[in-house]
DRENNU-186206 format. One line per 4 residues: for each residue x, z, y of N, C-alpha, C, O. Coordinates in steps of 0.2 Angstrom, whole numbers, plus 5000, padded with zeros to 4 digits. Example, Ala and Ser with C-alpha at 12.3 -4.5 7.8 and 13.67 -1.06 7.14 Angstrom:
5066,5039,4972,5062,5039,4978,5066,5039,4984,5071,5042,4983  5064,5035,4989,5068,5036,4995,5064,5039,5000,5067,5040,5006
//
This chain:
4456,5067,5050,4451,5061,5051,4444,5064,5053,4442,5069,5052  4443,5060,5058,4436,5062,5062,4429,5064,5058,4426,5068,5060  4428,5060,5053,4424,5062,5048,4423,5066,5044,4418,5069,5042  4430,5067,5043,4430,5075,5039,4429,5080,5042,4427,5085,5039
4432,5080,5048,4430,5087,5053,4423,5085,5054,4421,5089,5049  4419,5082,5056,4412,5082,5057,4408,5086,5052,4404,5090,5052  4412,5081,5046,4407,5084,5041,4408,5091,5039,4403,5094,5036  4415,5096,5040,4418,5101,5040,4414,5106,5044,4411,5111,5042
4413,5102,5050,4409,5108,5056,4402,5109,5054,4400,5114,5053  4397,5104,5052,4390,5103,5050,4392,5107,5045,4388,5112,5046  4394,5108,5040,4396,5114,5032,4397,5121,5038,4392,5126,5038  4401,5121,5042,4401,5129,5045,4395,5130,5046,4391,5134,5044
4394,5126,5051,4388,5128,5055,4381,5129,5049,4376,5131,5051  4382,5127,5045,4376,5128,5040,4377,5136,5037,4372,5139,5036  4383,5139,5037,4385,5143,5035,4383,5151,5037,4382,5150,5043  4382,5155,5036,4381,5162,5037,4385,5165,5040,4384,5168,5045
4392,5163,5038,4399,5166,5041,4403,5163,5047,4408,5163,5048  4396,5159,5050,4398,5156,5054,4402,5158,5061,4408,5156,5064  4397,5165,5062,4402,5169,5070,4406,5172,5067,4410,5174,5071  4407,5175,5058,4414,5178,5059,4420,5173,5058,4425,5175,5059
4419,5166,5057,4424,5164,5057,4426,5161,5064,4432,5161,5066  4421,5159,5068,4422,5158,5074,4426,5164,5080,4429,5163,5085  4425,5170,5076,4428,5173,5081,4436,5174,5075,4439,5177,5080  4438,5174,5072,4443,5173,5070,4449,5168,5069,4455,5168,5068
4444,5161,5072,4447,5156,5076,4449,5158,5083,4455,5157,5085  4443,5162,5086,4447,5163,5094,4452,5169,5093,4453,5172,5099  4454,5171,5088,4457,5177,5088,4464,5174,5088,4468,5176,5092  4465,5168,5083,4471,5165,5082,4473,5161,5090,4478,5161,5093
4466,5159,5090,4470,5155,5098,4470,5161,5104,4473,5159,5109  4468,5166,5104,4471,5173,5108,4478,5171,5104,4482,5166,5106  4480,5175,5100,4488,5177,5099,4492,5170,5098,4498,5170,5099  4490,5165,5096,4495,5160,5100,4496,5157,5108,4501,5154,5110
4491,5160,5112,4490,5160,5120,4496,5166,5120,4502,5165,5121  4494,5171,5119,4499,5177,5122,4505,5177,5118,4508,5182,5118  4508,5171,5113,4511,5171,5112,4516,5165,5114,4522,5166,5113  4514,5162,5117,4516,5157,5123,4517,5161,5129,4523,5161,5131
4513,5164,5132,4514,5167,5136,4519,5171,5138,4521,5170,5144  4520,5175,5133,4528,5180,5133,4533,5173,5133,4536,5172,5138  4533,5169,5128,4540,5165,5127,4538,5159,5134,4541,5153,5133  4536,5159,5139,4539,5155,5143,4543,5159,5148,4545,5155,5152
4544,5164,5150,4549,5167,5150,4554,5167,5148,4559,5169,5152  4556,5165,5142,4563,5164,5136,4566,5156,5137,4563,5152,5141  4569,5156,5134,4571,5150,5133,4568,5146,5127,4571,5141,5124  4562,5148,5127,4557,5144,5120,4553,5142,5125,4555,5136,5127
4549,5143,5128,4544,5141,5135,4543,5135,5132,4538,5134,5129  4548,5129,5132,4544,5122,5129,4541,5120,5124,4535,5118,5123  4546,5123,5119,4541,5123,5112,4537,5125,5109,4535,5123,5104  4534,5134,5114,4527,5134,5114,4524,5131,5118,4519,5129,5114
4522,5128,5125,4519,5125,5127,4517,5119,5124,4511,5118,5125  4520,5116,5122,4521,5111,5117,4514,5111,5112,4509,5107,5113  4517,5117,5108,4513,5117,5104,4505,5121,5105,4500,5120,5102  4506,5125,5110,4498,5127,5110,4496,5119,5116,4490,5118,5116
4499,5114,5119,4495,5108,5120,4492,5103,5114,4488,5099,5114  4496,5105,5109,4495,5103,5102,4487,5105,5101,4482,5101,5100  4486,5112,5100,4479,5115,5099,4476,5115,5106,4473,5120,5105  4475,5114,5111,4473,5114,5116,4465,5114,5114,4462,5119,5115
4464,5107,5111,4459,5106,5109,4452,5112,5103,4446,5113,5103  4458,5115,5099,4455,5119,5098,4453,5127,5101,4449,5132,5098  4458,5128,5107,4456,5133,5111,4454,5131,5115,4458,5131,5120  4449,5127,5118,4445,5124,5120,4437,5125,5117,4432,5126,5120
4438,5124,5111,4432,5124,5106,4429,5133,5104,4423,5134,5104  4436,5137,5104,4436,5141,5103,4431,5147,5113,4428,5151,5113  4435,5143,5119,4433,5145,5124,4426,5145,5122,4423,5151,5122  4423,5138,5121,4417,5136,5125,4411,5141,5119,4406,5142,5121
4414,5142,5111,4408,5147,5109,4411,5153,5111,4406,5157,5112  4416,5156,5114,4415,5164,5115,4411,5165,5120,4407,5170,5120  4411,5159,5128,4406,5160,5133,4399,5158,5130,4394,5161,5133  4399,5152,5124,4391,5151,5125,4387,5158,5120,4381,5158,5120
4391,5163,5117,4388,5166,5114,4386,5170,5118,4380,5169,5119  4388,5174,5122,4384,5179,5127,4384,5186,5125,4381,5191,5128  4388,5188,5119,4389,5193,5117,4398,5196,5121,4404,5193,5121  4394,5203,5124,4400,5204,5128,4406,5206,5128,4410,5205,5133
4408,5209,5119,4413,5206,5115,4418,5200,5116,4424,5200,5116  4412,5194,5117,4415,5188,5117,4416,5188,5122,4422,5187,5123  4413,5188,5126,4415,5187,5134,4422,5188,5135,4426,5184,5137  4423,5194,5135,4429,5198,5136,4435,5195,5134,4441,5194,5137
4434,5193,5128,4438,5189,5124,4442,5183,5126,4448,5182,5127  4434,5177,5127,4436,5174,5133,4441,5175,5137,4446,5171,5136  4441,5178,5144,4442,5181,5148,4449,5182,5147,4453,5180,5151  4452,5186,5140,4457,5189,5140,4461,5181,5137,4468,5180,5137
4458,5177,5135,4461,5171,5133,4464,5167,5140,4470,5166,5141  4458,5165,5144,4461,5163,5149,4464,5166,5154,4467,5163,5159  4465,5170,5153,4473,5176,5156,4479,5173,5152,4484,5171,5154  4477,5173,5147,4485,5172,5141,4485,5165,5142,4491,5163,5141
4482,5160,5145,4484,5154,5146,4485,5153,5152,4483,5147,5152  4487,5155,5156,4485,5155,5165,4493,5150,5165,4493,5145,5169  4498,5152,5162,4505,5149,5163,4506,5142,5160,4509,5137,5163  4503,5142,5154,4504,5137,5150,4498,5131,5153,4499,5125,5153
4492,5134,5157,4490,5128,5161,4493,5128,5167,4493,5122,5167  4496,5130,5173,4501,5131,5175,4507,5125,5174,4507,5120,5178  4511,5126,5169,4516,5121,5169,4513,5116,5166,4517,5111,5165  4508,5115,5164,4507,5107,5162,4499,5105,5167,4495,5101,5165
4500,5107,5170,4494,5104,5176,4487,5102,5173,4485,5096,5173  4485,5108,5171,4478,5109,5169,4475,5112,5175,4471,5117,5174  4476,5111,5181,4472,5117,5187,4465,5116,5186,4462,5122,5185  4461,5110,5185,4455,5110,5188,4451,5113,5181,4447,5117,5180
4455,5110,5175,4451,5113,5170,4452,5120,5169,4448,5122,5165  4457,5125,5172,4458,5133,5172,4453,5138,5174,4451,5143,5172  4452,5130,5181,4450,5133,5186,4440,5134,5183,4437,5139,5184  4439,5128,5180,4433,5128,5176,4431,5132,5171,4426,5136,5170
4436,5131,5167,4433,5141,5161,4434,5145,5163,4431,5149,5161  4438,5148,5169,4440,5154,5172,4431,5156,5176,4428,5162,5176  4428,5150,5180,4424,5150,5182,4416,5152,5178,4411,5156,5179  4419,5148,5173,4412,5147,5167,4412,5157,5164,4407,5160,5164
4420,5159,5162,4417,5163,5158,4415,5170,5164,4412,5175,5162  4418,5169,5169,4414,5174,5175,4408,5172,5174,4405,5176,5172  4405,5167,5175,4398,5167,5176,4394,5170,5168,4388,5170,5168  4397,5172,5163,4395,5174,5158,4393,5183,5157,4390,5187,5154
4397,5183,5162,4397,5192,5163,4404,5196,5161,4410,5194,5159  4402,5201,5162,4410,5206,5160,4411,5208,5165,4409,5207,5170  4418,5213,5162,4420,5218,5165,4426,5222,5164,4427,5223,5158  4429,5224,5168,4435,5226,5166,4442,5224,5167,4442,5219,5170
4447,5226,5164,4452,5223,5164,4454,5212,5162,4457,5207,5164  4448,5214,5156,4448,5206,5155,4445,5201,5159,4447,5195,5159  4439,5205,5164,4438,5200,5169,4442,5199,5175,4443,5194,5178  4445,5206,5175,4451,5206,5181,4456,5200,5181,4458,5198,5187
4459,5199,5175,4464,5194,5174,4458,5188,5174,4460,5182,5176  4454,5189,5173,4451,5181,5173,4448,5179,5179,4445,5174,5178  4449,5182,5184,4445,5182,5191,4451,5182,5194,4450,5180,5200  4456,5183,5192,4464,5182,5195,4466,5174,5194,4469,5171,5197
4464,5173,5188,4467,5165,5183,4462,5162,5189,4465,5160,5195  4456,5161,5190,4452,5156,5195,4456,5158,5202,4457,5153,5206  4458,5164,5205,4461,5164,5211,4468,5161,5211,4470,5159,5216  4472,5160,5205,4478,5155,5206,4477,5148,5206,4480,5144,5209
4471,5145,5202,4473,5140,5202,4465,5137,5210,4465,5131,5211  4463,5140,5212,4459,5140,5219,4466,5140,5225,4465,5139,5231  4471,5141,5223,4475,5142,5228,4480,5136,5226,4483,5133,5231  4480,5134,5220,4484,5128,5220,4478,5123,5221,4481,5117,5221
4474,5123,5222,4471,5116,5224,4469,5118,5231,4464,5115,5234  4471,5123,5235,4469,5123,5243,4462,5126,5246,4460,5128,5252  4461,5127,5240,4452,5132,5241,4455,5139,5243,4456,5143,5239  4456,5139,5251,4461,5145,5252,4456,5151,5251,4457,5157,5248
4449,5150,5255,4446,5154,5255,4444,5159,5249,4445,5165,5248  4441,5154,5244,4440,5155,5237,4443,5160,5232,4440,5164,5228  4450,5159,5233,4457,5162,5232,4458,5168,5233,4460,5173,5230  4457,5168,5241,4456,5175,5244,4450,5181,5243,4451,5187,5245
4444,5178,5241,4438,5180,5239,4442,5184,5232,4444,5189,5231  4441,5179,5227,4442,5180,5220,4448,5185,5220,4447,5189,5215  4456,5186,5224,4461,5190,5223,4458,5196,5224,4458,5200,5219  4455,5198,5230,4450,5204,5233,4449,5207,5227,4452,5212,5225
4442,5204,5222,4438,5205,5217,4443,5207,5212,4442,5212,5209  4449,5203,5211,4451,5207,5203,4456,5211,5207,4459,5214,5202  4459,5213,5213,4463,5216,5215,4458,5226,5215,4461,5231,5215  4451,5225,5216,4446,5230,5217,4446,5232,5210,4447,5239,5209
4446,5227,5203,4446,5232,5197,4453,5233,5195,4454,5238,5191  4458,5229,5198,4466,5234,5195,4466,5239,5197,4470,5243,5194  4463,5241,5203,4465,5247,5207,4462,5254,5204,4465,5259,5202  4454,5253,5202,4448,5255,5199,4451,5258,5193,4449,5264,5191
4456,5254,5189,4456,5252,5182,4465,5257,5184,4467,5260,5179  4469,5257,5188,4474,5260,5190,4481,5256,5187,4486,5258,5187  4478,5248,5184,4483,5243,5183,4488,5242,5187,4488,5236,5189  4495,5246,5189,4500,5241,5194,4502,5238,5193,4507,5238,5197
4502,5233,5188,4504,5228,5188,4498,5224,5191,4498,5222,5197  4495,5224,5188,4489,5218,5190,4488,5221,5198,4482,5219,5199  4489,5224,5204,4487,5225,5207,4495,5221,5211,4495,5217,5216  4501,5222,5208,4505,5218,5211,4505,5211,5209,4509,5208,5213
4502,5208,5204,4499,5201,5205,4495,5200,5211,4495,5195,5214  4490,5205,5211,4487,5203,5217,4490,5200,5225,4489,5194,5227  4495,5207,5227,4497,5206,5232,4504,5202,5231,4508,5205,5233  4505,5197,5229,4509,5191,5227,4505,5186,5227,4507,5180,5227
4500,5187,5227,4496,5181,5229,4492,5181,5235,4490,5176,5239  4492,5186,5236,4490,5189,5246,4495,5185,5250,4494,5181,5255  4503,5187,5247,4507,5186,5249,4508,5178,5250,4510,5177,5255  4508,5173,5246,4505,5166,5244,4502,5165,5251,4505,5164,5257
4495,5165,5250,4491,5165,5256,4492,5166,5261,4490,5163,5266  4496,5172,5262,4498,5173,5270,4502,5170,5271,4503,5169,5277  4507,5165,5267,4510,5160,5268,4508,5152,5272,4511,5149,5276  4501,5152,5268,4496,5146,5270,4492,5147,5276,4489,5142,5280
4492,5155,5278,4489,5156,5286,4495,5156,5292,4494,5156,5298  4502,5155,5290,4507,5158,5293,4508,5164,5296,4511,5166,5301  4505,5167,5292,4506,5175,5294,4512,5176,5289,4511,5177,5284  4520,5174,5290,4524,5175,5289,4528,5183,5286,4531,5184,5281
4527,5187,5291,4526,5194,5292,4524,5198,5285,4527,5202,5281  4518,5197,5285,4513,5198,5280,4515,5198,5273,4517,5201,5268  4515,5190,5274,4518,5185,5268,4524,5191,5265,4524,5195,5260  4529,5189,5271,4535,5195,5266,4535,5203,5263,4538,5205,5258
4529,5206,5268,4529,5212,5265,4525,5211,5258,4527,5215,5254  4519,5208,5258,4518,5208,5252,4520,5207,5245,4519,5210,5240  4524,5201,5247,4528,5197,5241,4533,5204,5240,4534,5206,5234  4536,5207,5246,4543,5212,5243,4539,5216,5238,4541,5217,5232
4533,5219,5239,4531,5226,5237,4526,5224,5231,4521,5227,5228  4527,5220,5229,4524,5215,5223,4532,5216,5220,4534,5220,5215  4535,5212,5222,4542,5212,5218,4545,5218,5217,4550,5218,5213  4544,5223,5220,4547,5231,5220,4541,5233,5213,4543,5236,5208
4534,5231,5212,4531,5234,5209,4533,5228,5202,4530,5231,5197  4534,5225,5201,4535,5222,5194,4543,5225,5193,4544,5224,5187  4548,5227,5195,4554,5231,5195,4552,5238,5193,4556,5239,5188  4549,5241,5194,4545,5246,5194,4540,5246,5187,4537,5251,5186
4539,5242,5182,4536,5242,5176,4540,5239,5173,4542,5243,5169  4544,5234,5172,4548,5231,5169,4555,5236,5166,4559,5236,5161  4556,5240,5171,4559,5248,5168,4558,5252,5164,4555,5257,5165  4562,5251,5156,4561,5257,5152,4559,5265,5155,4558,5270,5151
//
C-alpha cells in the first residue's frame, strides 16, 4: 500500500541509520543483479529476469541514492550494479534507461574496474540504439582501463564490440578478426 511506504520512507529518512540501511539495500539489489546475471546463461535466465523486473523499481531506488550520494564507495557500487544488470536490461528492453544510469553514474566519478564495466554497459546499449560514434568512444575508454587493470576478459568484451561496429562500418574483415580473438579469449578464461 502506497501509504505505508510513504510513511515507512519518511520513518527512515528521519532515522540515523539511514545510509547504513540504504547501502544494505543496494547490496541486496547487487547480489540479486549478479545473481540474474550468472543464471541467464542457464536455463533459469527467465525466472530471474522475471523476478529482478519484479524489484526493478527498488534497484532503481537503490541506483539513484548510491549516485546521488557522491561518496566514492557508492559510486563504484553503482557502477558495479549497472554491470550486473547490463543483460537483464538487455533482454527485456530497457536500452534507453541502461543507457541513462550507465551515463548518470559516469558523470558521478570513479574509477577502475567498476567504471570500466560501466562505461562498457553505456557503450552496449549506444550501439543498440545506433549512436555508433558514442559506442565507439565509450568502448576505447573501458577498453584503456581493462588493459591498465590487465582484465582479459573485459578487454575481449571490448574487442566484440569493436568487432559489432566494424560490422555497422562494413569493415567486414575487421569485424571477423575481432569477434574471433574475443571469442578465442573468452575460451581462454572459461578454462579450468
Amino acid at each position: 500500500i502506497e501509504t505505508i511506504r510513504e510513511y515507512a520512507l519518511e520513518q527512515l529518512e528521519a532515522s540515523p541509520s539511514l545510509a547504513a540501511t540504504r547501502r544494505r539495500h543496494a547490496a541486496w539489489c547487487l547480489k540479486l543483479a549478479e545473481a540474474c546475471e550468472v543464471a541467464v546463461g542457464t536455463g533459469e535466465a527467465q525466472a530471474w529476469t522475471r523476478r529482478v523486473e519484479v524489484e526493478h523499481d527498488n534497484v532503481r531506488s537503490a541506483l539513484g541514492w548510491l549516485i546521488q550520494t557522491g561518496d566514492a564507495g557508492d559510486v563504484a557500487a553503482a557502477q558495479q550494479l549497472i554491470g550486473a544488470l547490463c543483460r537483464f536490461w538487455h533482454l527485456h528492453s530497457h536500452f534507453s534507461e541502461a543507457r541513462a544510469w550507465a551515463g548518470r553514474a559516469l558523470a558521478a566519478g570513479g574509477g577502475g574496474l567498476p567504471r570500466a564495466r560501466a562505461v562498457w554497459v553505456a557503450a552496449w546499449f549506444a550501439w543498440t540504439q545506433h549512436d555508433l560514434a558514442d559506442a565507439q568512444r565509450l568502448d576505447e575508454e573501458a577498453m584503456t582501463i581493462w588493459r591498465e587493470a590487465g582484465d582479459t576478459f573485459g578487454v575481449a568484451l571490448g574487442r566484440y564490440l569493436l568487432g559489432l561496429l566494424a560490422i555497422e562500418r562494413g569493415a567486414y574483415e575487421d569485424a571477423r578478426d575481432l569477434i574471433e580473438a574475443a571469442v578465442e579469449t573468452f575460451r581462454q578464461v572459461a578454462e579450468p
